[in-house]
C-alpha positions as CSV (number, residue, x, y, z in Angstrom):
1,X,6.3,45.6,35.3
2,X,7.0,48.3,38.3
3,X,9.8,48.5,40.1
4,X,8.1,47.0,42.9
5,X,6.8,43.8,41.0
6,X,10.6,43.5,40.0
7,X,11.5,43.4,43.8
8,X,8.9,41.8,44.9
9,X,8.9,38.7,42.1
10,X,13.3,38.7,42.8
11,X,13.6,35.4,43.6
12,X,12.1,33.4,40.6
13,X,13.6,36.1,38.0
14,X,16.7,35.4,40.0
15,X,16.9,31.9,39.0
16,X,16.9,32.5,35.1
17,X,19.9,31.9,33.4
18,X,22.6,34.9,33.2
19,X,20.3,36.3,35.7
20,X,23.3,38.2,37.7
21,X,24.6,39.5,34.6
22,X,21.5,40.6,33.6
23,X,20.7,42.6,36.9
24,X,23.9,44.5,36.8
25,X,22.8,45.8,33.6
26,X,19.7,46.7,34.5
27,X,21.2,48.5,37.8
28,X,23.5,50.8,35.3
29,X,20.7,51.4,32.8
30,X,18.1,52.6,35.3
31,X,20.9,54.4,37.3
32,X,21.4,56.9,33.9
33,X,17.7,57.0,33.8
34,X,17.0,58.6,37.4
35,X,15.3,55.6,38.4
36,X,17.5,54.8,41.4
37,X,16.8,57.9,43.6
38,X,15.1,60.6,44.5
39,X,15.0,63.7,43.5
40,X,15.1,67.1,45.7
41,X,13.8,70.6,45.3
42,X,16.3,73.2,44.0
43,X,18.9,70.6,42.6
44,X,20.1,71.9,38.9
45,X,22.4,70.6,36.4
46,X,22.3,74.3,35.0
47,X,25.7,75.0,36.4
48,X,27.3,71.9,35.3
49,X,26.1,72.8,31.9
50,X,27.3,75.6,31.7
51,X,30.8,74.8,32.5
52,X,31.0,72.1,29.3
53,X,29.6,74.9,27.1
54,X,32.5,77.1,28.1
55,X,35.5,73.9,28.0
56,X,33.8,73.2,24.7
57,X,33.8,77.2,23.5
58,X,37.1,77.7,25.3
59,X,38.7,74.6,23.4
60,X,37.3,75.6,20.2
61,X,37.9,71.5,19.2
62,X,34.8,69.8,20.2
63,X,32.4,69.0,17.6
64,X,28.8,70.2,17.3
65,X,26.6,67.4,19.6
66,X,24.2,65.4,17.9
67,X,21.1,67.0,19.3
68,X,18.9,64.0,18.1
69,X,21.5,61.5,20.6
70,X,18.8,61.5,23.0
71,X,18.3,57.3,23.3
72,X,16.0,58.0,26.5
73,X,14.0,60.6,28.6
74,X,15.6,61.8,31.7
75,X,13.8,63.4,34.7
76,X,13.4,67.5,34.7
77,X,15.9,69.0,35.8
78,X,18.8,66.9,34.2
79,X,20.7,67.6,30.8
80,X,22.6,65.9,27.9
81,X,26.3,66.9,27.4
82,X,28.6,65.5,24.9
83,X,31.4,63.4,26.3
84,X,34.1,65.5,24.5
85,X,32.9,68.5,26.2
86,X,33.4,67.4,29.9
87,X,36.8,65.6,29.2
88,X,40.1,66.0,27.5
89,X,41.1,62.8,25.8
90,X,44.6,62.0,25.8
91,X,45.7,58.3,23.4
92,X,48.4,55.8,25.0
93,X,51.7,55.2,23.5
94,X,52.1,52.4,20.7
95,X,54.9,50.5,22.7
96,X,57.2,48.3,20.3
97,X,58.3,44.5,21.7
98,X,61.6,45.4,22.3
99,X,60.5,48.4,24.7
100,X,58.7,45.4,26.7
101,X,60.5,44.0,29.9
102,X,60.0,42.1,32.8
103,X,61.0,44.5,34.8
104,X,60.1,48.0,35.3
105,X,56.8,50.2,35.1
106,X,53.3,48.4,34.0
107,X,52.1,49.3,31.1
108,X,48.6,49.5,31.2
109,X,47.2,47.4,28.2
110,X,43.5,46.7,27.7
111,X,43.3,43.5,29.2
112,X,44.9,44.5,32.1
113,X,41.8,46.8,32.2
114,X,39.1,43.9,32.3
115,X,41.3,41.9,34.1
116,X,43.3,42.3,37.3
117,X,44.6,39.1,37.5
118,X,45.9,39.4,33.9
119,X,49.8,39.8,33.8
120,X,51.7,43.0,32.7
121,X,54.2,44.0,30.0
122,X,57.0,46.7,31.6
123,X,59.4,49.4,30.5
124,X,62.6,50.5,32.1
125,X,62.7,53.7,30.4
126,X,61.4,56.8,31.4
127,X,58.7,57.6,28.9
128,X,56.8,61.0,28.2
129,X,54.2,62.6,31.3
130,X,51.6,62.8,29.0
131,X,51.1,58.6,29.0
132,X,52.1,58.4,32.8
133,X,48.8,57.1,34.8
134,X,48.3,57.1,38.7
135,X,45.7,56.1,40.9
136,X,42.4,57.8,40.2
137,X,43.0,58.1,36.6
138,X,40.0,58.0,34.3
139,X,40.6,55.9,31.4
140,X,38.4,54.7,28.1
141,X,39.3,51.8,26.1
142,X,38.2,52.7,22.5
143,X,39.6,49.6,20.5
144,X,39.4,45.7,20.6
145,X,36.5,43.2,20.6
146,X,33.0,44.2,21.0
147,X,31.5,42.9,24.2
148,X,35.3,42.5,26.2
149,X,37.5,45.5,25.2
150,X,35.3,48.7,25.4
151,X,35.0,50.8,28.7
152,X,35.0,53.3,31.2
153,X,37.5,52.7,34.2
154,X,38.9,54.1,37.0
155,X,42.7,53.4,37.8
156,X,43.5,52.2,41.1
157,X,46.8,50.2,40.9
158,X,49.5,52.2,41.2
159,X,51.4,54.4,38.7
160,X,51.5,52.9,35.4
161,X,52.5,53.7,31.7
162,X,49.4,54.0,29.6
163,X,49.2,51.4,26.0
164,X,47.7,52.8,22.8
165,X,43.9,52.1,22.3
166,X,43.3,53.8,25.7
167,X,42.3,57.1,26.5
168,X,43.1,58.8,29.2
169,X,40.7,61.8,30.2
170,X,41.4,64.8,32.3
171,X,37.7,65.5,33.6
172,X,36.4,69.6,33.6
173,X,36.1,69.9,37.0
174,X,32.6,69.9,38.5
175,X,30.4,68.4,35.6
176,X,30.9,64.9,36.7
177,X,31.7,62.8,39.4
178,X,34.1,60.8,38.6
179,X,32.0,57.3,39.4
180,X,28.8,58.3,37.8
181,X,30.4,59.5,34.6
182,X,32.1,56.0,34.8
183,X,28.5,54.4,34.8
184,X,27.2,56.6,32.0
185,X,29.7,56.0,29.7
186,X,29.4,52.5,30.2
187,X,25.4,52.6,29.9
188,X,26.1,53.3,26.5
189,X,28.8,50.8,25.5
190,X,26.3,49.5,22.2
191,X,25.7,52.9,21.1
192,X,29.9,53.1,21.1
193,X,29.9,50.0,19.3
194,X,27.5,50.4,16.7
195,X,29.7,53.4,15.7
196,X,32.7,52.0,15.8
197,X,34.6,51.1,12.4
198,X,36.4,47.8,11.6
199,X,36.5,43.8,11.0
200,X,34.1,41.6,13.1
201,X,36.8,40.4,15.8
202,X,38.2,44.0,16.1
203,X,37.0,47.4,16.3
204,X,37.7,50.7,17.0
205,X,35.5,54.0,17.4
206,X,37.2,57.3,16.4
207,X,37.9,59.9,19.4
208,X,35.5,62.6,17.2
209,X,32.9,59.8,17.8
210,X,33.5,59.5,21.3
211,X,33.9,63.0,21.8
212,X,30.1,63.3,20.1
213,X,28.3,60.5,22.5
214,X,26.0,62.3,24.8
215,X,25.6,61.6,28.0
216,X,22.7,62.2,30.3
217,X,24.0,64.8,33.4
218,X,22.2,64.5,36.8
219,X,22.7,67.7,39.4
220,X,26.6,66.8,41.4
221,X,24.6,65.3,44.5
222,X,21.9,63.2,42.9
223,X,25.2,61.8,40.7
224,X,26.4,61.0,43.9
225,X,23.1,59.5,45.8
226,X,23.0,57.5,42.3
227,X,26.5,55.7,42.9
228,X,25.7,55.3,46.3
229,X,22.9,53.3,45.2
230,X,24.9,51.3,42.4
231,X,27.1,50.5,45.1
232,X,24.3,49.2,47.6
233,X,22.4,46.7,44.5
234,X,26.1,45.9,42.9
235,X,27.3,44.2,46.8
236,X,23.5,42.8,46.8
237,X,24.5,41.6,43.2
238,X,28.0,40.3,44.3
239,X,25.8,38.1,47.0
240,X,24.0,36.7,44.7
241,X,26.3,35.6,42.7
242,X,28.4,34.0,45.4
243,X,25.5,32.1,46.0
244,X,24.6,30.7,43.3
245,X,28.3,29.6,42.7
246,X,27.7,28.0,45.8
247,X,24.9,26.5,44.3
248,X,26.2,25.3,41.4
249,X,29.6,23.6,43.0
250,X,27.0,21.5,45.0
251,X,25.0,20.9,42.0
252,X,28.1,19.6,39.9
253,X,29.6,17.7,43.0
254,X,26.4,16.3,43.0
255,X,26.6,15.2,39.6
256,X,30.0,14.2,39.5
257,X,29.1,11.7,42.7
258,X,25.9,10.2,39.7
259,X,28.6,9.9,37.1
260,X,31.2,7.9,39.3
261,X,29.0,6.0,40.8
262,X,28.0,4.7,37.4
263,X,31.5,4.5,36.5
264,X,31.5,2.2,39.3
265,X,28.5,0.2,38.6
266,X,27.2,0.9,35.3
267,X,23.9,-0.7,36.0
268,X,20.4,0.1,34.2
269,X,19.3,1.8,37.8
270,X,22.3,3.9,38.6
271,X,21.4,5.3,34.4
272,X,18.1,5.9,35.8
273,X,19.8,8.2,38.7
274,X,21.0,10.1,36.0
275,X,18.3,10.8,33.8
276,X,16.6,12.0,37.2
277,X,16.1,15.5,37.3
278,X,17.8,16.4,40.6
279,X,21.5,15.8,38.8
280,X,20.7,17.8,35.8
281,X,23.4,15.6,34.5
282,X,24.4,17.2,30.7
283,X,22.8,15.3,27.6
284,X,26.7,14.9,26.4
285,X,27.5,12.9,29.6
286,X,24.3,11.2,29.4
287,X,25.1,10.0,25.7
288,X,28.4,9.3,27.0
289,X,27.0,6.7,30.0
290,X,24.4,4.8,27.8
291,X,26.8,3.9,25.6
292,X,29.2,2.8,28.2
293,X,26.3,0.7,29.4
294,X,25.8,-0.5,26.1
295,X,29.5,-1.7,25.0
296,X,29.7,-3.5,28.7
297,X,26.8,-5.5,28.5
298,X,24.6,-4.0,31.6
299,X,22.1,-2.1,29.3
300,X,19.9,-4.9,28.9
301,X,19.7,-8.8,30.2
302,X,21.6,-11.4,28.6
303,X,19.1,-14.0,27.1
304,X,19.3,-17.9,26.9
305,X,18.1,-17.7,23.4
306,X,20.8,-15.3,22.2
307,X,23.5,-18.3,22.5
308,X,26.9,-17.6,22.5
309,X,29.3,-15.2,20.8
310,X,31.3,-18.3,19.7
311,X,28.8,-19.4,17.1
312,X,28.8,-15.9,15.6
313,X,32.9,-16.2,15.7
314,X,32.7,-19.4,14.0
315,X,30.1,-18.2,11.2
316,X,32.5,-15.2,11.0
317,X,35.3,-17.4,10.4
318,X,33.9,-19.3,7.7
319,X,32.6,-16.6,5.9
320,X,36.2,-15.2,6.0
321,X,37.8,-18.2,4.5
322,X,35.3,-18.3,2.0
323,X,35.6,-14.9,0.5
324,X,39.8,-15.2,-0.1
325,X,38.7,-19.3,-1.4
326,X,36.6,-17.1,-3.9
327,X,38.9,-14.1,-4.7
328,X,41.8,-16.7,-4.4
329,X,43.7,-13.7,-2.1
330,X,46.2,-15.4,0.2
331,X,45.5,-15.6,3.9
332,X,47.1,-12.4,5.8
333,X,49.0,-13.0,8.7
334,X,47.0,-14.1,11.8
335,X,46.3,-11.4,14.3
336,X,47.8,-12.0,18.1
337,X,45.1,-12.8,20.3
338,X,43.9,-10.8,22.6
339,X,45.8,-10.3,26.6
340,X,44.1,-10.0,29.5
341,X,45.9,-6.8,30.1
342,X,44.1,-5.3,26.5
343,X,40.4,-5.9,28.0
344,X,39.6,-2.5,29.8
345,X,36.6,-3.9,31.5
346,X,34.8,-7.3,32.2
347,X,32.1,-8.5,29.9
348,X,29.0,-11.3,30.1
349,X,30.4,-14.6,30.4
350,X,28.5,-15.0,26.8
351,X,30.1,-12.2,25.2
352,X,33.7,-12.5,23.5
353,X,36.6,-10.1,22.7
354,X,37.5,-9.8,18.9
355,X,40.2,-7.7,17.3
356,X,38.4,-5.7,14.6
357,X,40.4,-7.8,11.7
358,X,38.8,-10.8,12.6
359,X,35.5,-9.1,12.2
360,X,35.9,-7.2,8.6
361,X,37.3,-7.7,5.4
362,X,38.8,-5.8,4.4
363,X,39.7,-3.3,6.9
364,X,41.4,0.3,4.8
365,X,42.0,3.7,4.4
366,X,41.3,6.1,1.5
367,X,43.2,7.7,-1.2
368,X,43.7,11.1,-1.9
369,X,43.6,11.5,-5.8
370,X,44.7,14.6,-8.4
371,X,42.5,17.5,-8.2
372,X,41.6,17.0,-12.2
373,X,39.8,13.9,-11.3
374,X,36.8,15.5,-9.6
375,X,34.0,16.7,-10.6
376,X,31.1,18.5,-9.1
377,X,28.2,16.8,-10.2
378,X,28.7,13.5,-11.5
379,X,30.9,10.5,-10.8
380,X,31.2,8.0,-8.2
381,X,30.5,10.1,-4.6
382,X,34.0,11.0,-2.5
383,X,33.6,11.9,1.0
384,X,35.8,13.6,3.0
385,X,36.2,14.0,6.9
386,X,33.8,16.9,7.0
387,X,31.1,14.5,5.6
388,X,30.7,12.4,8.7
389,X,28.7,15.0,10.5
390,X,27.0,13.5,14.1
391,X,27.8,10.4,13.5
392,X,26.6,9.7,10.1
393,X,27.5,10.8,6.1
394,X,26.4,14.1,5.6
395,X,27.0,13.7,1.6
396,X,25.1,17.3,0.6
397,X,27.3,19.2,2.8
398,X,30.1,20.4,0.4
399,X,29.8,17.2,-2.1
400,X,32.4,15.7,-4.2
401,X,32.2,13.4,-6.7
402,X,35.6,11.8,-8.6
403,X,35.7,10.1,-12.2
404,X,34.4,6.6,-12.7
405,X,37.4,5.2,-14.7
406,X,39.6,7.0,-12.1
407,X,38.1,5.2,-9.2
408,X,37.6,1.6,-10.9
409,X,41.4,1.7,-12.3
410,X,43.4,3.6,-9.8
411,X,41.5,3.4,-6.5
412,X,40.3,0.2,-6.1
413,X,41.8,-0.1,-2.3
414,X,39.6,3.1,-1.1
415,X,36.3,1.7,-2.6
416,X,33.6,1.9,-0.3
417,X,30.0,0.3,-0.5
418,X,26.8,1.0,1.8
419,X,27.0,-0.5,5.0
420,X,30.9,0.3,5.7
421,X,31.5,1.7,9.1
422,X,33.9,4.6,8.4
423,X,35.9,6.5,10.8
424,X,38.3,9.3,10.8
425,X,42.5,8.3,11.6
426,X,43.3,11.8,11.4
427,X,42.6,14.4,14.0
428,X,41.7,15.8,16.3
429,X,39.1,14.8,17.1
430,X,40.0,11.4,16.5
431,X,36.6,8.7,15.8
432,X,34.0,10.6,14.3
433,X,32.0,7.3,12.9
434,X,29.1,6.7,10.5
435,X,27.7,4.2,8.1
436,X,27.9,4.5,4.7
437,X,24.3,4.8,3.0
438,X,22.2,3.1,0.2
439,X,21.9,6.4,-1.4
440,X,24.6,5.8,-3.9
441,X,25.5,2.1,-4.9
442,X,29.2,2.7,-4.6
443,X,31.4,5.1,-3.0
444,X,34.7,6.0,-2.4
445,X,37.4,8.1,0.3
446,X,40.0,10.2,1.1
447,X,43.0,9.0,3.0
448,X,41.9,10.4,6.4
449,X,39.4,8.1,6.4
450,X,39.4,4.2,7.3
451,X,37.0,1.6,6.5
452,X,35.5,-1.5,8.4
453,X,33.7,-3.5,5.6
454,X,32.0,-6.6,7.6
455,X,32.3,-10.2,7.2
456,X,28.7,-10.4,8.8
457,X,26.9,-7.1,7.4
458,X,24.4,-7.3,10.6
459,X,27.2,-6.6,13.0
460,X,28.1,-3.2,11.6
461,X,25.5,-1.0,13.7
462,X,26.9,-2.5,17.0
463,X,30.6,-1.5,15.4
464,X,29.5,2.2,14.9
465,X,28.3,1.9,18.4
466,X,31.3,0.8,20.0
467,X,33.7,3.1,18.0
468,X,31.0,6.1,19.0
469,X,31.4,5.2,22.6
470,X,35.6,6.4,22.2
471,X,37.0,5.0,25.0
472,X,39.2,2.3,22.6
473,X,41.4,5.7,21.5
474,X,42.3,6.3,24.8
475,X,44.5,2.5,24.6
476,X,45.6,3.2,21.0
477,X,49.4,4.3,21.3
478,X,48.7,7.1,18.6
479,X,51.4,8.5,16.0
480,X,51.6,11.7,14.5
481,X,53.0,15.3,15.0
482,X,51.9,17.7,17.7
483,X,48.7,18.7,17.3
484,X,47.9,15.9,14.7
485,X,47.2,12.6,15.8
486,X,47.2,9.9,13.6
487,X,45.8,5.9,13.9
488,X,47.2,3.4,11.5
489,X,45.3,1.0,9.3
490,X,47.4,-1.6,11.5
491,X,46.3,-0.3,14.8
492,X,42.6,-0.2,13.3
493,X,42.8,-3.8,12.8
494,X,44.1,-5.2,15.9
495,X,41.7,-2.8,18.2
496,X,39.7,-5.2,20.6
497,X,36.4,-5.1,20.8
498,X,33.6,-7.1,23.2
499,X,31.3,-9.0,21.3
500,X,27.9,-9.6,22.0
501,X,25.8,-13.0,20.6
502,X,24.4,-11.1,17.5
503,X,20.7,-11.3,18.2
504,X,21.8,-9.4,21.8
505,X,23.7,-6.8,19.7
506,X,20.3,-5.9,18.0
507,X,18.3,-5.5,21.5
508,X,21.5,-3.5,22.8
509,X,21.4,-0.7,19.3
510,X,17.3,-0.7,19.7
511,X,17.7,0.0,23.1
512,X,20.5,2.4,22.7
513,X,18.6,4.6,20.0
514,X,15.4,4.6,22.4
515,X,17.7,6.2,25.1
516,X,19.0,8.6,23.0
517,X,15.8,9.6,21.7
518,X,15.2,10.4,25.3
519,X,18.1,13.0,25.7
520,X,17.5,14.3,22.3
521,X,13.9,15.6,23.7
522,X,15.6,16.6,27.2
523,X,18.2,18.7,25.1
524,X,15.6,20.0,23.1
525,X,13.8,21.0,26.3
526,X,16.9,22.6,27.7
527,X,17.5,24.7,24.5
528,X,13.9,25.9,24.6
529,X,14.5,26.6,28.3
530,X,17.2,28.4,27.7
531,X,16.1,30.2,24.6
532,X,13.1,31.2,26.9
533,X,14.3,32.0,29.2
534,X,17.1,35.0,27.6
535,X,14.0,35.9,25.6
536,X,12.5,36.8,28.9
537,X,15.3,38.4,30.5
538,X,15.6,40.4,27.9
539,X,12.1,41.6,27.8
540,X,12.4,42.3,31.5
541,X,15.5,44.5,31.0
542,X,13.4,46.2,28.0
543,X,10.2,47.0,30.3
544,X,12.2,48.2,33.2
545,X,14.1,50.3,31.5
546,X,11.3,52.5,30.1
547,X,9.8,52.9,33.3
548,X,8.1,56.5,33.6
C-alpha cells in the first residue's frame, strides 16, 4: 500500500480499533525513515557526523557502534550515529522517603514523565547541580515497565530535581535537534527493550546499551521540516481522537438509555432493542439483562397449563416432611415468611416467593480437612472455589481428591451428590454457581463453598439461574473483614427467591440457554472482529513502514 492509498482509504482504516494509537506510530516510524518530507539538493549530514566522531574521540568513553544496528534503510544523504556519541548521559539521584516532602522542589519521577497530571514527591533541601533539571531539559527514562516507563522527553515544567532511573542528556551541539532526536529515540523504544535486563514487570537497559543504539541522522533542516510535519499529522491525530471520544460518549449514552429503559420495563421487545446492532450493548450486560428477564417472569408468557406455584410448594412440602419422617431428624425451626419490603421486584400473579430453606434439604457448607487426607489420584473428588469455573465444576483444573474413610466418617455434613447447586460464601467475587455433575457418584467440599441439595431435583437448574443472575447479594447484609466478604449458611437459607410453576421454570432455562447461545456467537464475532482487525493494523503499520 502507497502512501497515497493510505490517505486516500483514511476514513475506513480510521474506524479500526486502536486506530489513533496506531497512526501515531506509524507517523514516528515513517518520520525516522524520511518518509515525511522532502528532500533538497546540497543538504548533508556530513558535518553533523563529524562532530559525534570527534565528542566520541574527544570523550574517549563511548563504545564502538554496532555497525550491523541498521533496523532500516534511510535515504542518501543521511547517517547512523550512536546515541552515546551525540549526548552525555547524566543518572538521577536515588532519593530516600525521608528526603520526600510536601513541600519544596518536584522531583521528577518516571511517572511524572508519562503523566502530567500525576502528583509529585518534593525536597526542601538543596541537592547537587548535576540532578537539577529546567525547562528544555532532555531526559531518557531507562527503567520500569515495558510499554509505560521507557522514553525520550523534553522538560517543560519548571525547574525540578531529577529521580534515579532517568537520564538526563546534555546534547553535542548541532547533531540533533532537540525534537527529532526526541522522535528517534522513541522510534526505537522495542529495540531498547529487547535489550534491556530484568524480571517481566520491570526492566532496565544499561547506559553502555543506550549509549550503543543507533540512531538514523537526517541533515539539521530536513530534522526540522520532519518535526514540522509530526506536528501537522500529530494535531490531525489529536482531532481524531477527540472525535471519536465524541463518538463513543454518544454511543455509550446511547446504550445506557437501552439498558435503563429495560431496567424500566424489562420486556421481551425492549431485550430485542438490545441485541440490536445500533447499541453495541456488551455481551456481559446482555447476559446480565436476560437473566433479569428471566428471574422476573417477562422472558416468556405465563401459561394456563403451568398452574400455580402453590401446587409445587405443596409437593415441596410434603416431600420435606417425608424425608426427616424417614431419617427420623427433628423438624428445624420454621423460617420467617417472607415481607413485602424483602421482594425487590413484582412477579406473575402465578409465581410465589420462597426462602431457599423451604426449597432444599439440606442447605450447607464444606469442610476444610488435614492436608494428609488428600490424595492426588484416588478418593472421593473435593472441589474447591477455583473449580466452579463459568458457572459450572471445572473438576480437571487443579483436581483433588480426599480419603474415602475420611469423608464417610468425618465429613458427612460437606457431602455432596450430582445435582447440588453449589456457590461460593467467600469472596470476592461472591456467587460464582454451578451444578455438581454425574461424573463422580459422590462428592465432597471445602468450607468456602455452600450447598443447595433440592427437595424437588427438577428445580435446581432454575436455582443456578437465579443465583447466576446476583442481584440477591446486593440485599444480603454480608459479614466478614475488609476485603473479604463472607455469607452465612443462615443467610443462604432464608434468601428469597420468586418461584415459577415448575413446568414454566423449564421453558424459562430453555429459553435462557437459547439467548445465551446467541451472545456466545455475537462475542465470538466481536473477538474475531477484534483479533482481525489488530492483525490488520498491524500489517498496515508493517507495509507502510517499508515503503521505498
Amino acid at each position: 500500500m502507497s502512501l497515497e492509498v493510505f490517505f486516500r482509504k483514511f476514513g475506513i482504516i480510521a474506524d479500526l480499533p486502536n486506530a489513533n494509537a496506531s497512526f501515531r506510530e506509524i507517523v514516528l516510524q515513517l518520520s525516522v525513515r524520511g518518509k515525511l518530507t522532502s528532500r533538497y539538493a546540497g543538504e548533508s549530514s556530513d558535518g553533523q557526523l563529524q562532530l559525534a566522531e570527534s565528542f566520541r574521540v574527544r570523550r574517549g568513553k563511548r563504545a564502538e557502534p554496532d555497525e550491523e544496528d541498521i533496523p532500516f534503510p534511510t535515504p542518501e544523504k543521511w547517517g547512523w550515529v550512536a546515541l552515546g556519541d551525540a549526548m552525555e548521559m547524566l543518572n538521577g539521584r536515588a532519593f530516600k522517603p525521608e528526603e520526600w516532602s510536601t513541600e519544596g522542589v518536584p522531583i521528577i519521577r518516571i511517572q511524572n514523565l508519562n503523566n502530567e497530571s500525576e502528583d509529585f514527591n518534593r525536597c526542601s533541601s538543596d541537592i547537587d547541580p548535576r540532578f537539577h533539571v529546567d525547562n528544555g531539559d532532555f531526559l531518557i527514562s531507562w527503567s520500569g515497565t515495558p510499554g509505560t516507563s521507557f522514553g525520550a522527553f523534553i522538560w517543560n515544567r519548571g525547574f525540578a530535581y531529577l529521580n534515579q532511573h532517568i537520564f538526563r542528556c546534555e546534547l553535542v551541539e548541532g547533531v540533533f535537534d532537540k525534537e527529532f532526536l526526541r522522535l528517534a529515540v522513541n522510534a526505537r523504544l522495542d529495540e531498547m527493550i529487547s535489550q534491556a535486563h530484568g524480571a517481566v514487570g520491570l526492566r532496565h537497559i544499561t547506559k553502555g546499551k543506550l549509549e550503543s543504539i543507533r540512531l538514523p541522522i537526517p541533515p539539521l533542516a530536513e530534522q526540522k521540516r520532519i518535526v514540522a510535519k509530526v506536528d501537522e499529522l500529530m494535531a490531525l491525530c489529536d482531532r481524531l481522537e477527540a472525535q471519536q471520544q465524541e463518538r463513543e460518549t454518544r454511543q455509550a449514552a446511547l446504550t445506557q438509555a437501552s439498558l435503563s429503559r429495560f431496567a424500566e420495563d424489562p420486556a421481551p421487545v425492549n431485550l430485542n432493542f438490545l441485541f440490536h446492532r445500533s447499541y453495541a450493548v456488551p455481551p456481559t450486560d446482555l447476559r446480565k439483562s436476560i437473566l433479569a428477564l428471566a428471574i422476573r417472569g417477562k422472558l416468556i408468557s405465563q401459561g394456563p397449563l403451568d398452574g400455580p406455584t402453590t401446587d409445587l410448594i405443596a409437593r415441596i412440602a410434603i416431600e420435606k416432611a417425608q424425608l426427616r419422617h424417614d431419617r427420623a431428624i427433628k423438624p428445624e425451626e420454621p423460617l420467617e415468611q417472607i415481607a413485602q419490603e424483602e421482594t425487590p421486584f413484582p412477579i406473575p400473579d402465578s409465581w410465589a416467593w420462597i426462602r431457599a430453606g423451604e426449597l432444599c434439604y439440606p442447605i450447607s457448607s464444606g469442610s476444610t480437612p488435614s492436608q494428609e487426607v488428600f490424595h492426588p489420584t484416588e478418593g472421593i473428588p473435593y472441589l474447591k472455589v477455583y473449580n466452579i469455573r463459568e458457572q459450572s465444576v471445572d473438576f480437571e483444573y487443579r483436581p483433588q481428591f480426599i480419603d474415602r474413610n475420611h469423608h464417610e466418617l468425618r465429613m458427612k455434613r460437606s457431602k455432596l451428590a450430582p445435582g447440588d447447586v453449589i456457590m461460593n460464601i467467600v469472596g470476592p467475587p461472591l456467587g460464582k454457581v454451578a451444578i455438581v455433575p454425574d461424573t463422580y457418584p459422590e462428592w465432597n467440599c471445602n468450607q468456602a463453598i455452600a450447598f443447595f441439595r433440592l427437595i424437588v431435583p427438577e428445580v435446581a437448574p432454575y436455582l443456578h439461574m437465579f443465583i447466576k443472575e446476583g442481584s440477591f447479594i446486593d440485599a444480603i447484609h454480608l459479614i466478614g473483614t475488609a476485603g473479604q466478604d463472607n455469607i452465612s449458611v443462615t443467610k443462604c437459607k432464608n434468601i428469597p427467591i420468586p418461584l415459577p410453576p415448575l413446568a414454566e421454570q423449564h421453558r424459562i432455562v430453555g429459553r435462557v440457554n437459547e439467548l445465551m447461545k446467541k451472545v456466545d456467537v455475537l462475542e465470538e464475532q466481536l473477538v474475531r472482529s477484534s483479533r482481525l482487525a489488530k492483525d490488520l493494523m498491524e500489517a498496515l503499520m508493517s507495509e507502510l513502514t517499508t515503503i521505498t
